[in-house]
N, CA, C, O and CB atoms as a CASP TS submission, in Angstrom:
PFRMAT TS
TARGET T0000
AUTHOR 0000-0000-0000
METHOD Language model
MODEL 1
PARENT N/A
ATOM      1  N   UNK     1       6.011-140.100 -14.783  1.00  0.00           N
ATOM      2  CA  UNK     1       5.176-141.264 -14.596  1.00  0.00           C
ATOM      3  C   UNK     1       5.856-142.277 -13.675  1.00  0.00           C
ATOM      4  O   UNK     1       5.095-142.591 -12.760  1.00  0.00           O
ATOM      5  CB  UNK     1       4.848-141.900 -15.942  1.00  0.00           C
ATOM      6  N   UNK     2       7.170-142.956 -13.612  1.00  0.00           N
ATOM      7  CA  UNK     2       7.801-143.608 -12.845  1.00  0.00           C
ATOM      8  C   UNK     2       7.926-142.802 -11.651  1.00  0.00           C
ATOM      9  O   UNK     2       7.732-143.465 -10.633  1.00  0.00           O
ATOM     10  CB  UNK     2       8.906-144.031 -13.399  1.00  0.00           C
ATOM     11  N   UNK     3       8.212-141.468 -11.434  1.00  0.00           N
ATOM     12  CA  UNK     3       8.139-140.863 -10.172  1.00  0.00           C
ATOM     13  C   UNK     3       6.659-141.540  -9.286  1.00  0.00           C
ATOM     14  O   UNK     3       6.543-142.258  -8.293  1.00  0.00           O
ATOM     15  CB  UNK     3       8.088-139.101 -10.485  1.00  0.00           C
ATOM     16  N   UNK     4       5.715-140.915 -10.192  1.00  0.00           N
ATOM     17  CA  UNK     4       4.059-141.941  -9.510  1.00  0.00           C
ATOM     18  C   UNK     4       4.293-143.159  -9.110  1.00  0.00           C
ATOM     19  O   UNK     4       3.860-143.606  -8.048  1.00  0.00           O
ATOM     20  CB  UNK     4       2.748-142.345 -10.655  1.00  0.00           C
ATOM     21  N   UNK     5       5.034-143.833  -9.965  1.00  0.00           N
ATOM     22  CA  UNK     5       4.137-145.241  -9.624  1.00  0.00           C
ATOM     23  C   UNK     5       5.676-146.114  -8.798  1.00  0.00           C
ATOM     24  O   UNK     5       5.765-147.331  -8.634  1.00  0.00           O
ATOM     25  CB  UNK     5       3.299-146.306 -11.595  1.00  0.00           C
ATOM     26  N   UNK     6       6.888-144.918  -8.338  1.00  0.00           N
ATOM     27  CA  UNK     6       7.274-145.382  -7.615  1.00  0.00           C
ATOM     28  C   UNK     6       7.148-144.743  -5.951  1.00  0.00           C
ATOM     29  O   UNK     6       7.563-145.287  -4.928  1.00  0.00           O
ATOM     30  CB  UNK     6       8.279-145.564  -8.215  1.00  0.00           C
ATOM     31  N   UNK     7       6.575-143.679  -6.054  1.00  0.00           N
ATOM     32  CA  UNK     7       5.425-143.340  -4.785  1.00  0.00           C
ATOM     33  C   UNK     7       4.708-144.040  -4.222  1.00  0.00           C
ATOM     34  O   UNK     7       4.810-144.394  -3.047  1.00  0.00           O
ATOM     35  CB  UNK     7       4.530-142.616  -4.981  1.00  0.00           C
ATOM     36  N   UNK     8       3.669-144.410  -5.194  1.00  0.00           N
ATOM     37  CA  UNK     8       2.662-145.623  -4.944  1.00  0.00           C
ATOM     38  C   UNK     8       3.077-146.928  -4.399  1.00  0.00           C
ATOM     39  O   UNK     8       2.361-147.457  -3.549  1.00  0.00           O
ATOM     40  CB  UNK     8       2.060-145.987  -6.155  1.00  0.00           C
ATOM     41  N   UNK     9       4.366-147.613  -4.875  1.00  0.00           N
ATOM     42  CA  UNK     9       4.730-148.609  -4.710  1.00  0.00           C
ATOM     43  C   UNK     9       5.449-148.778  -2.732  1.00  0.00           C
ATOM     44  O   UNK     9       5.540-149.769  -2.008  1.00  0.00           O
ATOM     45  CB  UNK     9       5.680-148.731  -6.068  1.00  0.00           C
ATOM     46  N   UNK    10       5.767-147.487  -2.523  1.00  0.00           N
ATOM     47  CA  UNK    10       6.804-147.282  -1.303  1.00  0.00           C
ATOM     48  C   UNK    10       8.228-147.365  -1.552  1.00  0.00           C
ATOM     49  O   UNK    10       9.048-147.562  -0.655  1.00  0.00           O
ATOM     50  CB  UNK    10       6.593-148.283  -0.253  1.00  0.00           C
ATOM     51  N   UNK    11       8.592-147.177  -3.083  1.00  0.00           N
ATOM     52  CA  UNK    11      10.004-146.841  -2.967  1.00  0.00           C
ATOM     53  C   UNK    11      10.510-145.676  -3.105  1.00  0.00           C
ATOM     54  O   UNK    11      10.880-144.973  -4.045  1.00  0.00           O
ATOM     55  CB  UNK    11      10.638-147.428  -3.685  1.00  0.00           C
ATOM     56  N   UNK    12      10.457-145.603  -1.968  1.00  0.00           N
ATOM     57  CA  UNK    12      11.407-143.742  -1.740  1.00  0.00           C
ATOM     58  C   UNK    12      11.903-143.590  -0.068  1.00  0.00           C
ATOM     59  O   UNK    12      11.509-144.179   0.939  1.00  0.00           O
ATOM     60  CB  UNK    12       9.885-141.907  -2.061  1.00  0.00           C
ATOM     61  N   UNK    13      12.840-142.632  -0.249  1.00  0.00           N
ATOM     62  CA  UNK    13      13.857-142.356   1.138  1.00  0.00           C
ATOM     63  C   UNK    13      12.926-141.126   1.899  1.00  0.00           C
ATOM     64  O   UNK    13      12.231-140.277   1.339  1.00  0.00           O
ATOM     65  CB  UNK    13      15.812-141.660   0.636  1.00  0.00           C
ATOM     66  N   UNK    14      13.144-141.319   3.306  1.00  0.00           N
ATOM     67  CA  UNK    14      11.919-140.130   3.722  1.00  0.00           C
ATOM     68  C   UNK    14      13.188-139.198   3.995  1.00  0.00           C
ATOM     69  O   UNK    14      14.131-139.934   4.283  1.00  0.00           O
ATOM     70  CB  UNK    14      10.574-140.463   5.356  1.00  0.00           C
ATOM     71  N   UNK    15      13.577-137.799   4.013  1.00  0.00           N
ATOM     72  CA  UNK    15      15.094-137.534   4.080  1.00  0.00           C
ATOM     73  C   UNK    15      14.314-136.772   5.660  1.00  0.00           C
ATOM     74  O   UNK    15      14.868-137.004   6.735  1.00  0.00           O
ATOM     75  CB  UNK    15      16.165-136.369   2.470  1.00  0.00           C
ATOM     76  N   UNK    16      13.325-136.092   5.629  1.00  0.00           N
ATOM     77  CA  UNK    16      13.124-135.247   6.755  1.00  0.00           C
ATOM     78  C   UNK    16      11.601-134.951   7.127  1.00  0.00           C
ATOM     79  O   UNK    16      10.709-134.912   6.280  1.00  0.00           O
ATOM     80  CB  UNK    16      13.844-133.972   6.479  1.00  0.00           C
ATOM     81  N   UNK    17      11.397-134.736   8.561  1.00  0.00           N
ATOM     82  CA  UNK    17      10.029-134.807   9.235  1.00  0.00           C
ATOM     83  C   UNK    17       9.803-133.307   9.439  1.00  0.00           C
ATOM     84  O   UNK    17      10.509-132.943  10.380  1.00  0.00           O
ATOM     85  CB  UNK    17       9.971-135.732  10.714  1.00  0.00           C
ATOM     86  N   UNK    18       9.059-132.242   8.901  1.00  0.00           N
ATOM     87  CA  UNK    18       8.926-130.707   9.322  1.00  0.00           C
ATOM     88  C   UNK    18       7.676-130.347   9.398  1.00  0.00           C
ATOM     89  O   UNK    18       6.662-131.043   9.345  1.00  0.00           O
ATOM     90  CB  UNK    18       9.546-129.729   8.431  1.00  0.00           C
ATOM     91  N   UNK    19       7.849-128.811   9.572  1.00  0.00           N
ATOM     92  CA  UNK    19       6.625-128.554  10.160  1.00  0.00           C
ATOM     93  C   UNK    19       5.770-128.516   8.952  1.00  0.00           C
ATOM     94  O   UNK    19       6.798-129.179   9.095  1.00  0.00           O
ATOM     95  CB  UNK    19       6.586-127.275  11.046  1.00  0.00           C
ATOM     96  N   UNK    20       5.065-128.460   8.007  1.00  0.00           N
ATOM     97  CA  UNK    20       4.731-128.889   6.718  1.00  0.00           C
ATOM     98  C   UNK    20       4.537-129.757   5.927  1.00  0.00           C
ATOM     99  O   UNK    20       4.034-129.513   4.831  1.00  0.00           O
ATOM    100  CB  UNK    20       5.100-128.655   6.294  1.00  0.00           C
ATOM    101  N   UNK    21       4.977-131.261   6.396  1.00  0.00           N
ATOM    102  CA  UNK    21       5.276-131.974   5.985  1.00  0.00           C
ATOM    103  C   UNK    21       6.455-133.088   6.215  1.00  0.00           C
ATOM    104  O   UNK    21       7.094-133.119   7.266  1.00  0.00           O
ATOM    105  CB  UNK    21       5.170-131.455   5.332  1.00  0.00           C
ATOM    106  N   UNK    22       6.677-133.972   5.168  1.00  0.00           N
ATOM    107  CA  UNK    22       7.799-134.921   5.132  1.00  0.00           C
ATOM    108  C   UNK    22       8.501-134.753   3.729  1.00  0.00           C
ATOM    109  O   UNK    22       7.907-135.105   2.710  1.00  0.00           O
ATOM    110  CB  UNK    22       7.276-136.454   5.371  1.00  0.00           C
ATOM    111  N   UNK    23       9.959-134.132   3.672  1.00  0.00           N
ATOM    112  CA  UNK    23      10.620-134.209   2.589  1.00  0.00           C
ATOM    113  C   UNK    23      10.853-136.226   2.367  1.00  0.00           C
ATOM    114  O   UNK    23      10.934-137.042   3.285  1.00  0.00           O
ATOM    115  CB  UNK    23      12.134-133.101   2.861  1.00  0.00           C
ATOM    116  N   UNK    24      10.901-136.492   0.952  1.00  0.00           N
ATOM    117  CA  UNK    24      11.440-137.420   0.141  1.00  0.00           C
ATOM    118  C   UNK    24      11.855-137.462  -0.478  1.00  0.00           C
ATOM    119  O   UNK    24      11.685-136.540  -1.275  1.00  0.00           O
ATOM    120  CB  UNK    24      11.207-137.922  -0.197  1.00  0.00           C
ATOM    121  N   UNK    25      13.262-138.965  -0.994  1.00  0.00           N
ATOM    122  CA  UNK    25      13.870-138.924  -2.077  1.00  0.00           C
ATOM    123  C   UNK    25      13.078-139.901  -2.996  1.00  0.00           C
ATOM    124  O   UNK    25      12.562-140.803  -2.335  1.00  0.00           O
ATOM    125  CB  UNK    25      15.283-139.198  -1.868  1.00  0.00           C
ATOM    126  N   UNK    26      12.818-139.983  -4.430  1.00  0.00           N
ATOM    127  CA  UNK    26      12.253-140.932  -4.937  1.00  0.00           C
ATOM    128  C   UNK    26      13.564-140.998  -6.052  1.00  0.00           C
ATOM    129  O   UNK    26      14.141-139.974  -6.420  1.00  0.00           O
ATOM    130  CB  UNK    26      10.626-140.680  -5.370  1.00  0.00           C
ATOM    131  N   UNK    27      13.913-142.287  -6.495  1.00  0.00           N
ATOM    132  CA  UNK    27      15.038-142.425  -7.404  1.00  0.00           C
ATOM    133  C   UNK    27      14.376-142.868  -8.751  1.00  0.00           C
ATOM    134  O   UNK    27      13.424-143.648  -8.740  1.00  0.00           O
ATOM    135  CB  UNK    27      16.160-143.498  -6.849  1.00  0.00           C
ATOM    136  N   UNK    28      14.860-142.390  -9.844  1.00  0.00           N
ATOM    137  CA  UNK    28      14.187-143.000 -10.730  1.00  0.00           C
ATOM    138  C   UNK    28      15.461-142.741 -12.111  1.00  0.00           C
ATOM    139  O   UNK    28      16.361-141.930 -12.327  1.00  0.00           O
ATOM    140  CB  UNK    28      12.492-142.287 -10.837  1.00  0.00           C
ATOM    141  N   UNK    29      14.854-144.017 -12.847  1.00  0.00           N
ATOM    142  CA  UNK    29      15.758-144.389 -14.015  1.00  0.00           C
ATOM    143  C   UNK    29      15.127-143.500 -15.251  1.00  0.00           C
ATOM    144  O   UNK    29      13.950-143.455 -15.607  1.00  0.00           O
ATOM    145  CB  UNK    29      15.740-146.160 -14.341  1.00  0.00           C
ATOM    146  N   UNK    30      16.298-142.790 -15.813  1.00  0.00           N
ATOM    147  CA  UNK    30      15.763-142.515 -16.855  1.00  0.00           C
ATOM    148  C   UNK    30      16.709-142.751 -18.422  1.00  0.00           C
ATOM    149  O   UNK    30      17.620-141.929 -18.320  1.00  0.00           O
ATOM    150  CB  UNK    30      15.342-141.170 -16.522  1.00  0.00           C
ATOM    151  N   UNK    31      16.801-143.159 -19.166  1.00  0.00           N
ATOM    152  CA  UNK    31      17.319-143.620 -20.791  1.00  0.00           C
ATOM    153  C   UNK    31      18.014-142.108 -21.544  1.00  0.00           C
ATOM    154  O   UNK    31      17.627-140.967 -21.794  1.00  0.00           O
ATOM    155  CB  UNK    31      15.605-144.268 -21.951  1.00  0.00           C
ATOM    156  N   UNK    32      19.149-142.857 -21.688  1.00  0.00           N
ATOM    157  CA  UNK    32      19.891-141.462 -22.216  1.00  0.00           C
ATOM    158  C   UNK    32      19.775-141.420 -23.813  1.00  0.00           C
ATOM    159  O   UNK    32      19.384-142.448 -24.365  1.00  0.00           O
ATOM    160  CB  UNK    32      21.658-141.418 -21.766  1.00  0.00           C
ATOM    161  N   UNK    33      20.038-140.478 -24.468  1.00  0.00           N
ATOM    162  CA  UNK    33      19.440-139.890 -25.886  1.00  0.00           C
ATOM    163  C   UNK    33      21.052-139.715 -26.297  1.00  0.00           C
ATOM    164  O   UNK    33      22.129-139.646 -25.705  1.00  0.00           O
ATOM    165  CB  UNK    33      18.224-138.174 -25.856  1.00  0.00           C
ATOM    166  N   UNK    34      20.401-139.675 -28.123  1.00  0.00           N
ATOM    167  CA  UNK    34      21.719-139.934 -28.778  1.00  0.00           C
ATOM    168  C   UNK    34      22.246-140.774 -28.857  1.00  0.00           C
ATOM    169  O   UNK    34      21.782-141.886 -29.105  1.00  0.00           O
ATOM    170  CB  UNK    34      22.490-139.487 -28.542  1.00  0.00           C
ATOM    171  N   UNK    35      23.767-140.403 -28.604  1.00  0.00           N
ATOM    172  CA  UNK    35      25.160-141.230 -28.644  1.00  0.00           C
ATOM    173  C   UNK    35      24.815-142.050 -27.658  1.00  0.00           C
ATOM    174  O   UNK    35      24.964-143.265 -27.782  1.00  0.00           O
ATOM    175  CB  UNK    35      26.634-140.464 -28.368  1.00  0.00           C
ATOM    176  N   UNK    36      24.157-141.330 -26.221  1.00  0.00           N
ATOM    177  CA  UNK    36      23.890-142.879 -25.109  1.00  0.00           C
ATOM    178  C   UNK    36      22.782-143.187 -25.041  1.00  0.00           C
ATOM    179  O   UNK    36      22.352-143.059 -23.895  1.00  0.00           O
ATOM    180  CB  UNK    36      24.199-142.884 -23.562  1.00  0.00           C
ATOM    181  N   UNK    37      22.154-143.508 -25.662  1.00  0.00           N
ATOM    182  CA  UNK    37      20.895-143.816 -25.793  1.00  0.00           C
ATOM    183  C   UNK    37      20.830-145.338 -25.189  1.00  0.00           C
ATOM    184  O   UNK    37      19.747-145.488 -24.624  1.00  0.00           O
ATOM    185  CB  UNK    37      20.439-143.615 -27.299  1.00  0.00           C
ATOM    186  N   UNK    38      21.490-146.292 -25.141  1.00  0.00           N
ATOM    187  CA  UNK    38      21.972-147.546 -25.003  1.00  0.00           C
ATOM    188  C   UNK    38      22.304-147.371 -23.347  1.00  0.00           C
ATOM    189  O   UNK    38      22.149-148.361 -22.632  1.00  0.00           O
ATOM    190  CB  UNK    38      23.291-147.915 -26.112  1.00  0.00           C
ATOM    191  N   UNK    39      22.740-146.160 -22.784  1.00  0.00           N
ATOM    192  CA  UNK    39      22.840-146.398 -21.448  1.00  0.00           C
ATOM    193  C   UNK    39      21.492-145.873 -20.355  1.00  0.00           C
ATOM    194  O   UNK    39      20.615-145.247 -20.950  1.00  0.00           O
ATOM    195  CB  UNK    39      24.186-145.702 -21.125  1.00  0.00           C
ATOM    196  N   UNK    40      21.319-146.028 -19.193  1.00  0.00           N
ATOM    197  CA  UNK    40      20.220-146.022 -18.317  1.00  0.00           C
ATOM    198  C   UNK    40      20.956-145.135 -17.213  1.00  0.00           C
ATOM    199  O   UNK    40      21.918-145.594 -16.597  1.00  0.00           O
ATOM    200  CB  UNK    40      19.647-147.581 -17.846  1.00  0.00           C
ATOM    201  N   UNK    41      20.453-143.810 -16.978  1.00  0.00           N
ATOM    202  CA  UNK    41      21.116-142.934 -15.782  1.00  0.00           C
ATOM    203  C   UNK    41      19.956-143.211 -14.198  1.00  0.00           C
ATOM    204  O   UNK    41      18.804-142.877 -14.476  1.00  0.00           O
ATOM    205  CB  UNK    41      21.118-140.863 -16.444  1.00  0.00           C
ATOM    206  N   UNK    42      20.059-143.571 -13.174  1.00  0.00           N
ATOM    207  CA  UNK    42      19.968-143.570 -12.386  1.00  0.00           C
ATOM    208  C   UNK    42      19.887-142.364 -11.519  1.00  0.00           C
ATOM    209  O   UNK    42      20.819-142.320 -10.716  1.00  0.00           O
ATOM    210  CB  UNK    42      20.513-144.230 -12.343  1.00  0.00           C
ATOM    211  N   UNK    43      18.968-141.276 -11.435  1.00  0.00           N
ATOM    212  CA  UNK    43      18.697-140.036 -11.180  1.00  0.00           C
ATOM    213  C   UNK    43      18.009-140.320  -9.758  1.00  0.00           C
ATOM    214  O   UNK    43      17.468-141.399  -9.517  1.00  0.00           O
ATOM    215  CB  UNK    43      17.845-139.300 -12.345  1.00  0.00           C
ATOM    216  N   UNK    44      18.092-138.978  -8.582  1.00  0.00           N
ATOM    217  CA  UNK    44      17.619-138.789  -7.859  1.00  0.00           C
ATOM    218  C   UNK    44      16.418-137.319  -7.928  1.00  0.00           C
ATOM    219  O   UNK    44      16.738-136.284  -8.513  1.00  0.00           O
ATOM    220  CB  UNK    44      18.627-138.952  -7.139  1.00  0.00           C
ATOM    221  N   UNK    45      15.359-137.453  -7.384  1.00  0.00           N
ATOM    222  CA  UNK    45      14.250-135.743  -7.004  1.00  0.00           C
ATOM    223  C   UNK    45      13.798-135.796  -5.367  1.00  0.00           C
ATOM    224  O   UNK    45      13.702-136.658  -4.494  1.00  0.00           O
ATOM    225  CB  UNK    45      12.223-135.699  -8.157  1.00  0.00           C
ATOM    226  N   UNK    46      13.634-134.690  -5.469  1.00  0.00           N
ATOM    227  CA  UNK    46      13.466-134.620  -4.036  1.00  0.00           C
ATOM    228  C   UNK    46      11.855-133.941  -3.959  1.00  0.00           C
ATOM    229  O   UNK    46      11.719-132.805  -4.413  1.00  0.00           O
ATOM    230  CB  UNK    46      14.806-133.611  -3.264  1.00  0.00           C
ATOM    231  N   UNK    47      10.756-134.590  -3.430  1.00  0.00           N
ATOM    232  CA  UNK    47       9.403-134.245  -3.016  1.00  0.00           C
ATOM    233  C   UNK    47       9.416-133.961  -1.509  1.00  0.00           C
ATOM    234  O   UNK    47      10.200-134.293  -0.620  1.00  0.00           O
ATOM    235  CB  UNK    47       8.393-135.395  -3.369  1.00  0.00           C
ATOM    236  N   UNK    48       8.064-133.093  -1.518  1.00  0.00           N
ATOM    237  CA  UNK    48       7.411-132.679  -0.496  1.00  0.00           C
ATOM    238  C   UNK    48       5.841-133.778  -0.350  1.00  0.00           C
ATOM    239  O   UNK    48       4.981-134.148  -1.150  1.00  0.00           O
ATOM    240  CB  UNK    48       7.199-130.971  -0.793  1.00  0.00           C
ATOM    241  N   UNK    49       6.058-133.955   0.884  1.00  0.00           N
ATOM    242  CA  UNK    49       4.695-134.834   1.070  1.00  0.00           C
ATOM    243  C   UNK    49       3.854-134.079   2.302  1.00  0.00           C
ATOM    244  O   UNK    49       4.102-134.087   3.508  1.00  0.00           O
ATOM    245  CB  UNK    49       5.089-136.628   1.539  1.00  0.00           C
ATOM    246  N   UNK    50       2.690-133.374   1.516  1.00  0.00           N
ATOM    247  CA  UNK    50       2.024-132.433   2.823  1.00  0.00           C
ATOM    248  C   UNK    50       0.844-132.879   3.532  1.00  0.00           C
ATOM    249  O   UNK    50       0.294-133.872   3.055  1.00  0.00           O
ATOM    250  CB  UNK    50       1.554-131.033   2.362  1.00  0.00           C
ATOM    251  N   UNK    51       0.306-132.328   4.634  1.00  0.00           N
ATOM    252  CA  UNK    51      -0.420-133.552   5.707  1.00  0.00           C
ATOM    253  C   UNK    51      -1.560-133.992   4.613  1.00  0.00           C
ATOM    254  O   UNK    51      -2.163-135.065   4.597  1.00  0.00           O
ATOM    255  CB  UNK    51      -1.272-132.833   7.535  1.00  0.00           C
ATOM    256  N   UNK    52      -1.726-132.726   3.565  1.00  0.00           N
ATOM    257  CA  UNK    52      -3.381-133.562   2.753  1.00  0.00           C
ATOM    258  C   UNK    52      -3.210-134.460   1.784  1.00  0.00           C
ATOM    259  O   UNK    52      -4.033-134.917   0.990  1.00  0.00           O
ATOM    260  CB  UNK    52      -4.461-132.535   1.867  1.00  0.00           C
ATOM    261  N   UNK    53      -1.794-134.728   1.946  1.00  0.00           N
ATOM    262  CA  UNK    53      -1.719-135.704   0.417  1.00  0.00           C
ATOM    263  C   UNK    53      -1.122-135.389  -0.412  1.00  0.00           C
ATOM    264  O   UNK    53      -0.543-136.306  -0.994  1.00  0.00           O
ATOM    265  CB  UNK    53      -2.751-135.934  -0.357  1.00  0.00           C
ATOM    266  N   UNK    54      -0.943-134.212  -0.857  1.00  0.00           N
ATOM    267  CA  UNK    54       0.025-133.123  -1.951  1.00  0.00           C
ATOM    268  C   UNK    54       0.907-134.034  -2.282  1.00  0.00           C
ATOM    269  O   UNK    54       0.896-135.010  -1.533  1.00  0.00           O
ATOM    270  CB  UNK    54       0.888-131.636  -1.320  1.00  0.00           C
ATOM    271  N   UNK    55       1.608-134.059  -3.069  1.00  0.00           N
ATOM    272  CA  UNK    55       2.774-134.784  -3.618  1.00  0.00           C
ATOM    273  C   UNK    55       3.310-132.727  -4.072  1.00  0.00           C
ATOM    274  O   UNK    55       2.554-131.846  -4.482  1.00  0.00           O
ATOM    275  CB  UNK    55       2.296-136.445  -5.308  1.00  0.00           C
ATOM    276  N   UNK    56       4.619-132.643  -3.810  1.00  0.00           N
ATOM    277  CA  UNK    56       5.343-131.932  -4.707  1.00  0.00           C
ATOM    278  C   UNK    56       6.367-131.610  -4.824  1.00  0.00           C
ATOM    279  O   UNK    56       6.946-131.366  -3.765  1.00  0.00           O
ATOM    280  CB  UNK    56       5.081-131.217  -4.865  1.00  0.00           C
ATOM    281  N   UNK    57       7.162-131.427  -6.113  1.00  0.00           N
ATOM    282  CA  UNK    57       8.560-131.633  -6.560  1.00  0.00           C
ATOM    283  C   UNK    57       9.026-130.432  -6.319  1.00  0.00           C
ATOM    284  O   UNK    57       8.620-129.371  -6.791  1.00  0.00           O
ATOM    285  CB  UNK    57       8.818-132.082  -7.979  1.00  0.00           C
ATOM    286  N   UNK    58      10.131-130.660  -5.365  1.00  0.00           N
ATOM    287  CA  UNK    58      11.166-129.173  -5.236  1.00  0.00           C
ATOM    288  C   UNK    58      12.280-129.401  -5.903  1.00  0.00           C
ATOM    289  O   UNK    58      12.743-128.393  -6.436  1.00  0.00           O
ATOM    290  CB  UNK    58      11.712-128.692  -3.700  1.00  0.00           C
ATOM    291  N   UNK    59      12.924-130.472  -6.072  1.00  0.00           N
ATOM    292  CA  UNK    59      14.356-130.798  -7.393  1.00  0.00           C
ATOM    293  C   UNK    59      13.795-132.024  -8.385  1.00  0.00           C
ATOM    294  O   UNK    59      13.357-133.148  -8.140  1.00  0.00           O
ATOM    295  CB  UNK    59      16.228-131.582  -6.477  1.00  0.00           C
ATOM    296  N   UNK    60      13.980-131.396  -9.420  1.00  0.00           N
ATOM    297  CA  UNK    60      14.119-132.407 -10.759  1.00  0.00           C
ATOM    298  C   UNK    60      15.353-133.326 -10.507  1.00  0.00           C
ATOM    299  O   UNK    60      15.426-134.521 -10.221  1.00  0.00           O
ATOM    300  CB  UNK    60      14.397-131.502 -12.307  1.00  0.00           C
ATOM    301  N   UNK    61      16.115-132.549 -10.672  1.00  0.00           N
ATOM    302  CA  UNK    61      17.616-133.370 -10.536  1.00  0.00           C
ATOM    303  C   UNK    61      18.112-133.410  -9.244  1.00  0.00           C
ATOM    304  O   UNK    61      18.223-132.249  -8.850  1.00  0.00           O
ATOM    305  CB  UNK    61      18.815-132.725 -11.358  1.00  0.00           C
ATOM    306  N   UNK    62      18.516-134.330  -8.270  1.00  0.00           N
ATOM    307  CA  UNK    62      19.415-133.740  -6.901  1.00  0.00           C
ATOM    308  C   UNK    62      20.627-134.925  -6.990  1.00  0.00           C
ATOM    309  O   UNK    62      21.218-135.410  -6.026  1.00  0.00           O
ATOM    310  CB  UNK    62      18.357-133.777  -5.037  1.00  0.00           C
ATOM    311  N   UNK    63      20.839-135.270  -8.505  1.00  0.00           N
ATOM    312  CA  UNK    63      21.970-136.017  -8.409  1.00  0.00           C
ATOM    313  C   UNK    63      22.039-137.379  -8.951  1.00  0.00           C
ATOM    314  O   UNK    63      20.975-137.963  -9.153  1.00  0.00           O
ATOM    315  CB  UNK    63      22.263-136.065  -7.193  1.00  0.00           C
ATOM    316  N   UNK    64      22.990-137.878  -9.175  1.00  0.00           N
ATOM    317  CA  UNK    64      22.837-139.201  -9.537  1.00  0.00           C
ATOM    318  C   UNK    64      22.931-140.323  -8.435  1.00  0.00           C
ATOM    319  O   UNK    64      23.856-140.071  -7.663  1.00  0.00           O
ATOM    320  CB  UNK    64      23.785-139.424 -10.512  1.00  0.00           C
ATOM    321  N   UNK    65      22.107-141.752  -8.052  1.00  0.00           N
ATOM    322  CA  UNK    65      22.285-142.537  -7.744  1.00  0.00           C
ATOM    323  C   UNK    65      23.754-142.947  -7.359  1.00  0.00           C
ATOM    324  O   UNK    65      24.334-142.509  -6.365  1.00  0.00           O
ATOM    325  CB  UNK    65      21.695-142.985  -8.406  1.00  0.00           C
ATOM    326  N   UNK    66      24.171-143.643  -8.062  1.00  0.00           N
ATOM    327  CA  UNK    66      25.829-143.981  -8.112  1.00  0.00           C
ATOM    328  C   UNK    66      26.119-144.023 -10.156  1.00  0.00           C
ATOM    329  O   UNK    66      25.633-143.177 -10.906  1.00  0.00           O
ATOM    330  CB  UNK    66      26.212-146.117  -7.053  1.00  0.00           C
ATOM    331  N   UNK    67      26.696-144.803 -10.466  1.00  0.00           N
ATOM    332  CA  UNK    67      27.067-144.601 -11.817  1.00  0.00           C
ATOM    333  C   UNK    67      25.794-145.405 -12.257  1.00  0.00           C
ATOM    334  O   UNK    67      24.890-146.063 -11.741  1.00  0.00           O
ATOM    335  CB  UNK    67      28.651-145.149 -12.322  1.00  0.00           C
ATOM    336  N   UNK    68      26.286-144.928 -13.685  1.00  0.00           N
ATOM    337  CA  UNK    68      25.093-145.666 -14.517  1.00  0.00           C
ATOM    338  C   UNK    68      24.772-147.415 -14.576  1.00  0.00           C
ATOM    339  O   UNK    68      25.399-148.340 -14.060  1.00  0.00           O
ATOM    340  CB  UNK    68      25.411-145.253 -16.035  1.00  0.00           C
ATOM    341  N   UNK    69      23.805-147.416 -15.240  1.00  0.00           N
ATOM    342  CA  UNK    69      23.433-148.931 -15.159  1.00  0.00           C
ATOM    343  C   UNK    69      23.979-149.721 -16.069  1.00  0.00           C
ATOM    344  O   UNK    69      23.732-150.927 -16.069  1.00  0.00           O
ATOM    345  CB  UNK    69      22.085-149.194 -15.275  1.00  0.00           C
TER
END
């Protein structure tokens, strides 16, 4: 859901222009469970944006931001 509505908003990195499309990074926060439940990880995914509009996810994970929040 934050992936959406940080699409929508224009916060995301365009990483590359191809024949298919435009790869993007969209960053998004997500709340850690358990023991860290109290901390906030700062995650990166990487989308495909195709000429009709498509939105679609080729990495769940491609890393963390920098350290946690």
């Amino acid at each position: 859901m934050k992936t959406k509505e940080n699409f929508s908003k224009g916060n995301y990195l365009i990483r590359e222009h191809f024949q298919y499309g435009v790869q993007i990074n969209i960053n998004v926060a997500m709340p850690g469970a358990n023991e860290k439940i109290n901390n906030i990880y700062p995650l990166k995914t990487a989308y495909t944006i195709f000429p009709n509009g498509k939105l679609k996810l080729n990495t769940h994970l491609g890393g963390y931001q920098d350290e946690r929040i």
